[in-house]
Every structure is written in C-alpha cells, then in structure tokens.
TIVO-2410 file (N, C-alpha, C; in nm, 3 decimals):
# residues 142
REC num residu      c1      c2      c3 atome chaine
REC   1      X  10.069  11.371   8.705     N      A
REC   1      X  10.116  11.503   8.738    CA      A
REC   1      X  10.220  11.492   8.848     C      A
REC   2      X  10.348  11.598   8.806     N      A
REC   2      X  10.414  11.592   8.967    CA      A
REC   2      X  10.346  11.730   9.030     C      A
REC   3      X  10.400  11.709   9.195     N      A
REC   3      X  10.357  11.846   9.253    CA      A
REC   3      X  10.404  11.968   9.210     C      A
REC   4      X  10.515  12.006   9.098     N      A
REC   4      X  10.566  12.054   9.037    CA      A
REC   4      X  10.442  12.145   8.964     C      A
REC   5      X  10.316  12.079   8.879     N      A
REC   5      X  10.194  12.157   8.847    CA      A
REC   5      X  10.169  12.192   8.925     C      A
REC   6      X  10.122  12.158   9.024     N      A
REC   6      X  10.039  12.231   9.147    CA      A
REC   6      X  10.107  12.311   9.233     C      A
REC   7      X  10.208  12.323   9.251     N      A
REC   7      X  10.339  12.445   9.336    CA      A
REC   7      X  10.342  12.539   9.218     C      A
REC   8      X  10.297  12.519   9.080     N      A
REC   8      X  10.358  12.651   9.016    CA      A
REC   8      X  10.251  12.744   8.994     C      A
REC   9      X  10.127  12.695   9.061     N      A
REC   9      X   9.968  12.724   9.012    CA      A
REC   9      X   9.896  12.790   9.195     C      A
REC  10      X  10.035  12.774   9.313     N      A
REC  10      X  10.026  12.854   9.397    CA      A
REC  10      X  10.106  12.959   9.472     C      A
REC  11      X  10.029  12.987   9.586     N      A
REC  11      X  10.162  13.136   9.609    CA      A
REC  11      X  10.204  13.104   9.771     C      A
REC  12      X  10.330  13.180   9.807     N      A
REC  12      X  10.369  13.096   9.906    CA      A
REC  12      X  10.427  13.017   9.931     C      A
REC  13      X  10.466  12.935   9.833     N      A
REC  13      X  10.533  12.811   9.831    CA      A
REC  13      X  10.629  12.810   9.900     C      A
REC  14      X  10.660  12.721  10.001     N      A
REC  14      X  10.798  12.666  10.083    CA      A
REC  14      X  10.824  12.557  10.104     C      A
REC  15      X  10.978  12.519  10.089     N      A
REC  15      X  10.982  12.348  10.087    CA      A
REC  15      X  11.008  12.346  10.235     C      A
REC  16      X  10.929  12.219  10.296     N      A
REC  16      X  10.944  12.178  10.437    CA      A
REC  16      X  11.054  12.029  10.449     C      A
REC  17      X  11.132  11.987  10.331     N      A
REC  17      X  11.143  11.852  10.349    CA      A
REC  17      X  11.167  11.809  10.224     C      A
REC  18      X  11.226  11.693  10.199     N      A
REC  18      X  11.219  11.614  10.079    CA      A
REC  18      X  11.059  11.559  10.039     C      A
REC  19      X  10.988  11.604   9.927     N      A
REC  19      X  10.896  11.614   9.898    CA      A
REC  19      X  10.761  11.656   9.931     C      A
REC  20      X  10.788  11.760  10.013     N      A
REC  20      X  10.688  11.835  10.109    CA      A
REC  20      X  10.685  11.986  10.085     C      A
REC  21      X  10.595  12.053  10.083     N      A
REC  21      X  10.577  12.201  10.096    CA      A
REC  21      X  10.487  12.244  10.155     C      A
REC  22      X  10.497  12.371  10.163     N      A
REC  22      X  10.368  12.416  10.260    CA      A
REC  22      X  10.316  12.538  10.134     C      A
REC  23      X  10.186  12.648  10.132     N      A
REC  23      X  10.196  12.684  10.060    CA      A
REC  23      X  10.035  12.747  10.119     C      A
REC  24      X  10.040  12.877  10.078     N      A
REC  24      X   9.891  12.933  10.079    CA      A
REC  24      X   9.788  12.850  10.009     C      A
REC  25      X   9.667  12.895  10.067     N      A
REC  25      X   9.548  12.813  10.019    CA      A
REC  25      X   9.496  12.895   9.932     C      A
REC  26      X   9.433  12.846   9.805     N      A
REC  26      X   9.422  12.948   9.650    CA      A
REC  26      X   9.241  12.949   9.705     C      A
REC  27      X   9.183  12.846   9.797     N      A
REC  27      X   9.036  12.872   9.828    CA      A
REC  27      X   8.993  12.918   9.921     C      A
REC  28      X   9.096  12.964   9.995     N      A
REC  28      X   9.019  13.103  10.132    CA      A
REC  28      X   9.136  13.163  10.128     C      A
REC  29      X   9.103  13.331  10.182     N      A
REC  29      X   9.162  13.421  10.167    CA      A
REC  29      X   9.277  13.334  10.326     C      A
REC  30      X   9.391  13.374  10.261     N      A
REC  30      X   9.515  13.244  10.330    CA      A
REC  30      X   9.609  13.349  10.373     C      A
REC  31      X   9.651  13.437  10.468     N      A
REC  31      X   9.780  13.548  10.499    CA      A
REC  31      X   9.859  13.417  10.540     C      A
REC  32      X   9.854  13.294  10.606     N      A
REC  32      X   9.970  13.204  10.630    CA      A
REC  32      X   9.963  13.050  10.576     C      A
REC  33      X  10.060  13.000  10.523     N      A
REC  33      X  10.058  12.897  10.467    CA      A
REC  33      X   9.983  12.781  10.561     C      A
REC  34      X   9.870  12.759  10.468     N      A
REC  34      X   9.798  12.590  10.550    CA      A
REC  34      X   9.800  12.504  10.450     C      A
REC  35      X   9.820  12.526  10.358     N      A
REC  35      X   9.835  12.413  10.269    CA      A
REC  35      X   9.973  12.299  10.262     C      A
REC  36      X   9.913  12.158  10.277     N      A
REC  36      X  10.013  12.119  10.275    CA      A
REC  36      X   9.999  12.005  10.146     C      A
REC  37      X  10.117  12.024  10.074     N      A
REC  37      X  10.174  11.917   9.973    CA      A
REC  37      X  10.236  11.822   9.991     C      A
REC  38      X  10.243  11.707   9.958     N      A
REC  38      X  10.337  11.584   9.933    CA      A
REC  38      X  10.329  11.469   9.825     C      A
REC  39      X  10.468  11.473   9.795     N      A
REC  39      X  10.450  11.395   9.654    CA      A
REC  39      X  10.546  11.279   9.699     C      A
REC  40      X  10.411  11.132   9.686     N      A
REC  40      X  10.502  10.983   9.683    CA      A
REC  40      X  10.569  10.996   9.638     C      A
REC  41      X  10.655  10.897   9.682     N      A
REC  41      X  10.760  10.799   9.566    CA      A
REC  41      X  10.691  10.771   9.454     C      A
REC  42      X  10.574  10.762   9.405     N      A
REC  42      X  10.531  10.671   9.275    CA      A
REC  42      X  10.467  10.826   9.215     C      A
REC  43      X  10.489  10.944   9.286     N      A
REC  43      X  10.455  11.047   9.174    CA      A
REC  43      X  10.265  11.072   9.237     C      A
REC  44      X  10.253  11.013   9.328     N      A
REC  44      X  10.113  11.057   9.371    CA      A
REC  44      X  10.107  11.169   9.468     C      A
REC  45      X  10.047  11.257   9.463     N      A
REC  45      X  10.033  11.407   9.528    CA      A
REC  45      X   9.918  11.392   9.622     C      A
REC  46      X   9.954  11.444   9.752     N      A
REC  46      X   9.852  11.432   9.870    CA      A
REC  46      X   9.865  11.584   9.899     C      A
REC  47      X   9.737  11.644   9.930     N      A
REC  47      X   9.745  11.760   9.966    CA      A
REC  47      X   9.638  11.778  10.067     C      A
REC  48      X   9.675  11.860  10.197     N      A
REC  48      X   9.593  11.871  10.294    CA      A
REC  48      X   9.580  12.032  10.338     C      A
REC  49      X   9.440  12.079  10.310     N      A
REC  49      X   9.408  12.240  10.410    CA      A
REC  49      X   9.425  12.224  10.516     C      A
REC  50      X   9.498  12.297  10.596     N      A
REC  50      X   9.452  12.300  10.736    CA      A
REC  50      X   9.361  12.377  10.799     C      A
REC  51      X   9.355  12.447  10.693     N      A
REC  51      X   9.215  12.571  10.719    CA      A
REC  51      X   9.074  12.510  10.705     C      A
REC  52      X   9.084  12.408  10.655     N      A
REC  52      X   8.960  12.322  10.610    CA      A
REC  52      X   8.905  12.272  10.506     C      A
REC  53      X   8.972  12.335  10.381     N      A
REC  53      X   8.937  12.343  10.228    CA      A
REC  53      X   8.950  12.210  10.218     C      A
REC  54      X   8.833  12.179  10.091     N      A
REC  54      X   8.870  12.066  10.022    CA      A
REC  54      X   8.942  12.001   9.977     C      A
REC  55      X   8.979  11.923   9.899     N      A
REC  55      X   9.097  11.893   9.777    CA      A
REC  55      X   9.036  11.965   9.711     C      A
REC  56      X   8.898  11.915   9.615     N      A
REC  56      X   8.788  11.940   9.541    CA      A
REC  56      X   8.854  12.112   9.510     C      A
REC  57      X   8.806  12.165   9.594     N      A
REC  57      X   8.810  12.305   9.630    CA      A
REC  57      X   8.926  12.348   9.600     C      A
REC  58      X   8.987  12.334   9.625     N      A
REC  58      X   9.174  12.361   9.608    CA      A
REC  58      X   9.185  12.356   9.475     C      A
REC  59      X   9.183  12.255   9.457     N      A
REC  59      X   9.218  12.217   9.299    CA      A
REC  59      X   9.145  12.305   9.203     C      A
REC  60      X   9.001  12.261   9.173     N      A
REC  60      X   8.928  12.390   9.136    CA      A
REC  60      X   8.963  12.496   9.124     C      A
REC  61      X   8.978  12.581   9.199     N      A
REC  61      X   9.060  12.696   9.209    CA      A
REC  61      X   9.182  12.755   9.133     C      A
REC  62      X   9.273  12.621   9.106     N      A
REC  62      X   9.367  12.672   9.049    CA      A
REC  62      X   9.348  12.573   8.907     C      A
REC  63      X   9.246  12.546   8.911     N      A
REC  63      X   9.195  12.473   8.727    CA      A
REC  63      X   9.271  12.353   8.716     C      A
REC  64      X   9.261  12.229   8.846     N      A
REC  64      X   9.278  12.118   8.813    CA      A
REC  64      X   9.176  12.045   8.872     C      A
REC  65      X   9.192  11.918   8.777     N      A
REC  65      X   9.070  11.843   8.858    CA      A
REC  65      X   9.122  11.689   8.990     C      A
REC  66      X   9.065  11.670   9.007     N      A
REC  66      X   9.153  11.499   9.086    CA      A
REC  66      X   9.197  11.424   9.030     C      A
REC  67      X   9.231  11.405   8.921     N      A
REC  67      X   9.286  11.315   8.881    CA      A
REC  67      X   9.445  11.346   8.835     C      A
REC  68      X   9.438  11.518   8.848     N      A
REC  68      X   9.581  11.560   8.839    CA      A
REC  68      X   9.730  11.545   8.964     C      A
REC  69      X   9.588  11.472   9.059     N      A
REC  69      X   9.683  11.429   9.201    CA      A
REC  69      X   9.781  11.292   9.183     C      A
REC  70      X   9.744  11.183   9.044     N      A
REC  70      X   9.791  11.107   9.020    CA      A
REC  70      X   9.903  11.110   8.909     C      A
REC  71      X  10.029  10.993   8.950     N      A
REC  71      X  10.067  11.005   8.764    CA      A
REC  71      X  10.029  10.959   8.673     C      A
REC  72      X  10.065  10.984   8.559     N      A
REC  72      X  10.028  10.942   8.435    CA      A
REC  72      X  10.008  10.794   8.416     C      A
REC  73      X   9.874  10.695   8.399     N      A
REC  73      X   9.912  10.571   8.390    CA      A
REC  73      X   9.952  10.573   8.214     C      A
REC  74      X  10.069  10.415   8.243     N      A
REC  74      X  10.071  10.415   8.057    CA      A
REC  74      X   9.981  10.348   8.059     C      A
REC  75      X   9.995  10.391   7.883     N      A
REC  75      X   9.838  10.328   7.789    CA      A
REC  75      X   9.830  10.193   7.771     C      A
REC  76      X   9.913  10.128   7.834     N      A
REC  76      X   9.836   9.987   7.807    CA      A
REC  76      X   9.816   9.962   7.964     C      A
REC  77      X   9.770  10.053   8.067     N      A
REC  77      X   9.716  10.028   8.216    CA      A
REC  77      X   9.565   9.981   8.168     C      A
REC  78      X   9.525   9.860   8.239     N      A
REC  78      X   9.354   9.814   8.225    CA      A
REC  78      X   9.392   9.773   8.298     C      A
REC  79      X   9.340   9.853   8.460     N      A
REC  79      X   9.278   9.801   8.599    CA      A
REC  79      X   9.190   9.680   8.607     C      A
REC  80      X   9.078   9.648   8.516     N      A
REC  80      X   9.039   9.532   8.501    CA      A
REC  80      X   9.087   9.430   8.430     C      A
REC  81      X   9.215   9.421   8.383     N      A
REC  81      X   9.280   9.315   8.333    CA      A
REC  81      X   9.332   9.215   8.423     C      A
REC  82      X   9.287   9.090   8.457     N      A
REC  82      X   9.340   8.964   8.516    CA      A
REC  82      X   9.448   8.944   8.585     C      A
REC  83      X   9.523   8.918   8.648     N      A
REC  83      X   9.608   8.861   8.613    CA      A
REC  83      X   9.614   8.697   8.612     C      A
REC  84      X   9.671   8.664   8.507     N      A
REC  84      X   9.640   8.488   8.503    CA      A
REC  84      X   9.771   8.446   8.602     C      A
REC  85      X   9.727   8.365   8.669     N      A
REC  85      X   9.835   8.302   8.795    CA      A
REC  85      X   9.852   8.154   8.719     C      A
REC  86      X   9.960   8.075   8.757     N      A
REC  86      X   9.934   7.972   8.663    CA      A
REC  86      X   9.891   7.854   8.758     C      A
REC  87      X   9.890   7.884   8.858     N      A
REC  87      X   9.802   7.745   9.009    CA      A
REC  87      X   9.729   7.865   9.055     C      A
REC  88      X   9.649   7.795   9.099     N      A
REC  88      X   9.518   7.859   9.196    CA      A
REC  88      X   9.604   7.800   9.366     C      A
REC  89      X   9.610   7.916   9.460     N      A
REC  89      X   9.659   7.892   9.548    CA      A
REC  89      X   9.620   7.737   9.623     C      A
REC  90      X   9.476   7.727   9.670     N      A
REC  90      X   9.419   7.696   9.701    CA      A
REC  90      X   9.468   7.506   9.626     C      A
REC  91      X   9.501   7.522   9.465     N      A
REC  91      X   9.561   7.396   9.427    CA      A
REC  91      X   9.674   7.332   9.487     C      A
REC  92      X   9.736   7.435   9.523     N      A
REC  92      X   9.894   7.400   9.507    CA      A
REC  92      X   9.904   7.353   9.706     C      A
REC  93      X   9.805   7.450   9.760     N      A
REC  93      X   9.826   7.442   9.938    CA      A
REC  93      X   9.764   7.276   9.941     C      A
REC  94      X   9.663   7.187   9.854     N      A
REC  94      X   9.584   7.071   9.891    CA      A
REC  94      X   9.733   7.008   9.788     C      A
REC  95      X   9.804   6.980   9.720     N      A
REC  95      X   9.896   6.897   9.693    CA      A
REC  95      X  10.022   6.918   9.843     C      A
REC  96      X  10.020   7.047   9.886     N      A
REC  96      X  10.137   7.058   9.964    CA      A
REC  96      X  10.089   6.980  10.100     C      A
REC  97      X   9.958   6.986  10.114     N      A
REC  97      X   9.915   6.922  10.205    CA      A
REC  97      X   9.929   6.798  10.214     C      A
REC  98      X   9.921   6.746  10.055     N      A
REC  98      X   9.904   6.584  10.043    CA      A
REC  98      X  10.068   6.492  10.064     C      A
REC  99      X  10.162   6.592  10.019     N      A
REC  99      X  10.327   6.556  10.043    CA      A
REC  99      X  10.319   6.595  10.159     C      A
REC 100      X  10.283   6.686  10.262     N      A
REC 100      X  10.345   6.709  10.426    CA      A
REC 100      X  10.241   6.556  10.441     C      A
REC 101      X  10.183   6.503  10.463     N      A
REC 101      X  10.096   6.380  10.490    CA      A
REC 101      X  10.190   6.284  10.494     C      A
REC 102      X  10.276   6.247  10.339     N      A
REC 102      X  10.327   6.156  10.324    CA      A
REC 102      X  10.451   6.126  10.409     C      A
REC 103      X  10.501   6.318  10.436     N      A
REC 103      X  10.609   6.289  10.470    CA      A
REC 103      X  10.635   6.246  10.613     C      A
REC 104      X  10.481   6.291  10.670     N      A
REC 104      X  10.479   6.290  10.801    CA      A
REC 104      X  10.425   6.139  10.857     C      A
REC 105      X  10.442   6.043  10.788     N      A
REC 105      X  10.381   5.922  10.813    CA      A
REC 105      X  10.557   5.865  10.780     C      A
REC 106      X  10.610   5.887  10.713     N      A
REC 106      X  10.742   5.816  10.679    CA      A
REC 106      X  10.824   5.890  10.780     C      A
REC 107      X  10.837   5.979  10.855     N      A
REC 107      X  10.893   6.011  10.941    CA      A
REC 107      X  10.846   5.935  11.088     C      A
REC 108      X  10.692   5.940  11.109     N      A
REC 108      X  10.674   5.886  11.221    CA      A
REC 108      X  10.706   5.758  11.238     C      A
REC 109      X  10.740   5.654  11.084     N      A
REC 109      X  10.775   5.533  11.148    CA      A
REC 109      X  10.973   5.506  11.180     C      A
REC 110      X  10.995   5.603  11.128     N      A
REC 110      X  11.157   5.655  11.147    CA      A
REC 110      X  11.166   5.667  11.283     C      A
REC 111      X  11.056   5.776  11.328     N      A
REC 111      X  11.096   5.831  11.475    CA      A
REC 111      X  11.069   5.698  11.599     C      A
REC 112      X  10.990   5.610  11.541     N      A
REC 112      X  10.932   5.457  11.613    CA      A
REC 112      X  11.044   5.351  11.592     C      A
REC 113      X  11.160   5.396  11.499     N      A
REC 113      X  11.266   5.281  11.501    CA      A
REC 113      X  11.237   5.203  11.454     C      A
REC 114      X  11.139   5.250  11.312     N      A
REC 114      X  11.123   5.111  11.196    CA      A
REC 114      X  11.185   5.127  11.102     C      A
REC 115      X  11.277   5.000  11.042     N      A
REC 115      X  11.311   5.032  10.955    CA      A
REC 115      X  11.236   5.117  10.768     C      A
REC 116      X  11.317   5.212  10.719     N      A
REC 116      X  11.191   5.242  10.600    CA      A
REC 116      X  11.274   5.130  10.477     C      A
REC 117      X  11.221   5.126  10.450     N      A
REC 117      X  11.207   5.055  10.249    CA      A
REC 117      X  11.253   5.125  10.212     C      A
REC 118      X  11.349   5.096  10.081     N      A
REC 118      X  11.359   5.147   9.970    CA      A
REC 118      X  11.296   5.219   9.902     C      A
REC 119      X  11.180   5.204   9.889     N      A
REC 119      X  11.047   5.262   9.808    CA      A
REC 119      X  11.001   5.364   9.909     C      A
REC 120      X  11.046   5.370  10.032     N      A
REC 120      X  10.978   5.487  10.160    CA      A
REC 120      X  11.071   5.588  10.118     C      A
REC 121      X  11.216   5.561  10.092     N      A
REC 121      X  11.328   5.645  10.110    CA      A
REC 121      X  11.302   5.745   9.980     C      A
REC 122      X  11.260   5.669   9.860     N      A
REC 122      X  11.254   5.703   9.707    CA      A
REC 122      X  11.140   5.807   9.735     C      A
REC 123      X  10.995   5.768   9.802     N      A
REC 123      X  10.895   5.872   9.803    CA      A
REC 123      X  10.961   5.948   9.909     C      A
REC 124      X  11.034   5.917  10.009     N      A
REC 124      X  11.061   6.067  10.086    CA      A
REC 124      X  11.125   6.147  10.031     C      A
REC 125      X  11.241   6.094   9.927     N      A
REC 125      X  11.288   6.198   9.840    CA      A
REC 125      X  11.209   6.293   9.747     C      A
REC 126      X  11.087   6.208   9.705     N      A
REC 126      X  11.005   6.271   9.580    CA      A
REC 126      X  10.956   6.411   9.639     C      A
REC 127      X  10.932   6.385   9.818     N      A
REC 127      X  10.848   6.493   9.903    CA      A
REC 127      X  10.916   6.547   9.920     C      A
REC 128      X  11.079   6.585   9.903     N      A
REC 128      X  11.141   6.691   9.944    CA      A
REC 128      X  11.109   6.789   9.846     C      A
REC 129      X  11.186   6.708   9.709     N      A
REC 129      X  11.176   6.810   9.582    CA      A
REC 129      X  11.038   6.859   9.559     C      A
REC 130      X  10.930   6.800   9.546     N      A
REC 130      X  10.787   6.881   9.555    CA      A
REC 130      X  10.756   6.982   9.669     C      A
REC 131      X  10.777   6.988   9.757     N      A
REC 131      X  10.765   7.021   9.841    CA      A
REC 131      X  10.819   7.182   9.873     C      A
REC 132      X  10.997   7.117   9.821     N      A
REC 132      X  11.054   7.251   9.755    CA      A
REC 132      X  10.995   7.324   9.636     C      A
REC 133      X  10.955   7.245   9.537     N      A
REC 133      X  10.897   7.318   9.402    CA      A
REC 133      X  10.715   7.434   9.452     C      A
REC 134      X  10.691   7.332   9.550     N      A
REC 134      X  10.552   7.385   9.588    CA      A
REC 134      X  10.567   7.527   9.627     C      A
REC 135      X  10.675   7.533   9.737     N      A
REC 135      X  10.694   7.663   9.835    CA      A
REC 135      X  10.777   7.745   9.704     C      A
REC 136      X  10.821   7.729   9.590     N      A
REC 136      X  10.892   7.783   9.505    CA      A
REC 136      X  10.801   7.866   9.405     C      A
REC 137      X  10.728   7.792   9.366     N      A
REC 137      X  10.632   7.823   9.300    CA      A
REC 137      X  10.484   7.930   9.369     C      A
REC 138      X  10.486   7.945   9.494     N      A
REC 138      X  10.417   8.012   9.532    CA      A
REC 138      X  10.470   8.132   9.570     C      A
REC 139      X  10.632   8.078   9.610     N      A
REC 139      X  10.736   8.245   9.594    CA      A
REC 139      X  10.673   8.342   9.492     C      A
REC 140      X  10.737   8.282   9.353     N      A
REC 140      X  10.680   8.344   9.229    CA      A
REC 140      X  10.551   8.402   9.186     C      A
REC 141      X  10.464   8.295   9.237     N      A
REC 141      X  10.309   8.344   9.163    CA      A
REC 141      X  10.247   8.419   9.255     C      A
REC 142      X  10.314   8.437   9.397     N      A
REC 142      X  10.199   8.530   9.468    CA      A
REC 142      X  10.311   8.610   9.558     C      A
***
C-alpha cells in the first residue's frame, strides 16, 4: 500500500514535507490534527497518534488491517528462502589466514636481510593474487 490509501480514508489531511502528513485521528473524536503519516523510500507507511491511538486502532477504523502499512511483496518473495553463499565466511577468513601466515614469514626474512629464493618470490606472488581473490570474493558474497 502507499500512504495514498490511508490519506484518502482520512480527514484533515496536510502535507508537512516530502512524504509526511499530518491528519485527524479517525479513532478519537480529533478537532486538531495528531496523526502523523510517513511513507519510506521502499513504500513502507509509519503512522503515529499523538493523542495516543493505536496503529491497530487507527487502521481499524478506517477498514485496514497492518499489513496495509507495507508494500506489496512480489510473488515469488519466500522470507524463508536461503540464500546459498558460495564460501562459508568462516572458510574463506581460515585460508586468508593461512596466506597472511605465509606472507608474513617471507616478509620477516626480507625485513632480516635474507636473501628469498626463487620459490619464496613465486609463493609470495601466489599470496598476493589469493589474497586479492579472498578479499574479492567476500566483497561479492557478503
């Protein structure tokens, strides 16, 4: 629903704002506007009495129920549907752990003024690109 149902189902109505109104209360006798409306960005409607009324109550009143405070989900919304991640965080942080290890042992004998190997230089390269792919891949999946 936009607030659009619910502003046309009361009396009083005044806009205070970009997506705001104020508006008599339809569940106590109301001579000044306490009702207040606001509609998210995503189309969700918050409404507050200041007189005290419910939502419950409010709504009622003018023959909606709570769920007309939300928008429309589409039909293929299932709140309990998964989402499949394709690493388990928890995988990917114990490999990133295992390359910062490597890298941090081939650095410390760098920083000691030993020479590295060929084969040190080749795995320090391997730890960049994983390393990059690791933090890349967790961009994406989370």
């Amino acid at each position: 629903m936009s607030a659009t149902t619910l502003l046309s189902r009361l009396d009083g109505v005044r806009k205070t704002g970009a997506g705001r109104w104020m508006a008599r209360c339809p569940a106590h006798v109301d001579k000044h506007p306490s009702l207040s409306v606001l509609e998210l960005g995503d189309g969700t409607v918050l409404i507050n009495d200041f007189g005290g009324c419910g939502a419950t109550d409010v709504l009622a009143t003018v023959g909606l129920d709570f769920d007309a405070l939300y928008p429309e989900r589409p039909p293929d919304h299932n709140p309990r549907k998964r989402v499949q991640k394709p690493w388990r965080a928890s995988d990917v942080v114990r490999a990133l752990s295992f390359e910062l290890e490597v890298a941090w042992i081939i650095l410390a004998d760098v920083s000691k003024g030993k020479s590295v190997s060929e084969i040190d230089r080749k795995r320090a390269s391997e730890c960049a690109v994983r390393i990059q792919r690791f933090i890349q891949e967790l961009d994406h999946a989370y």
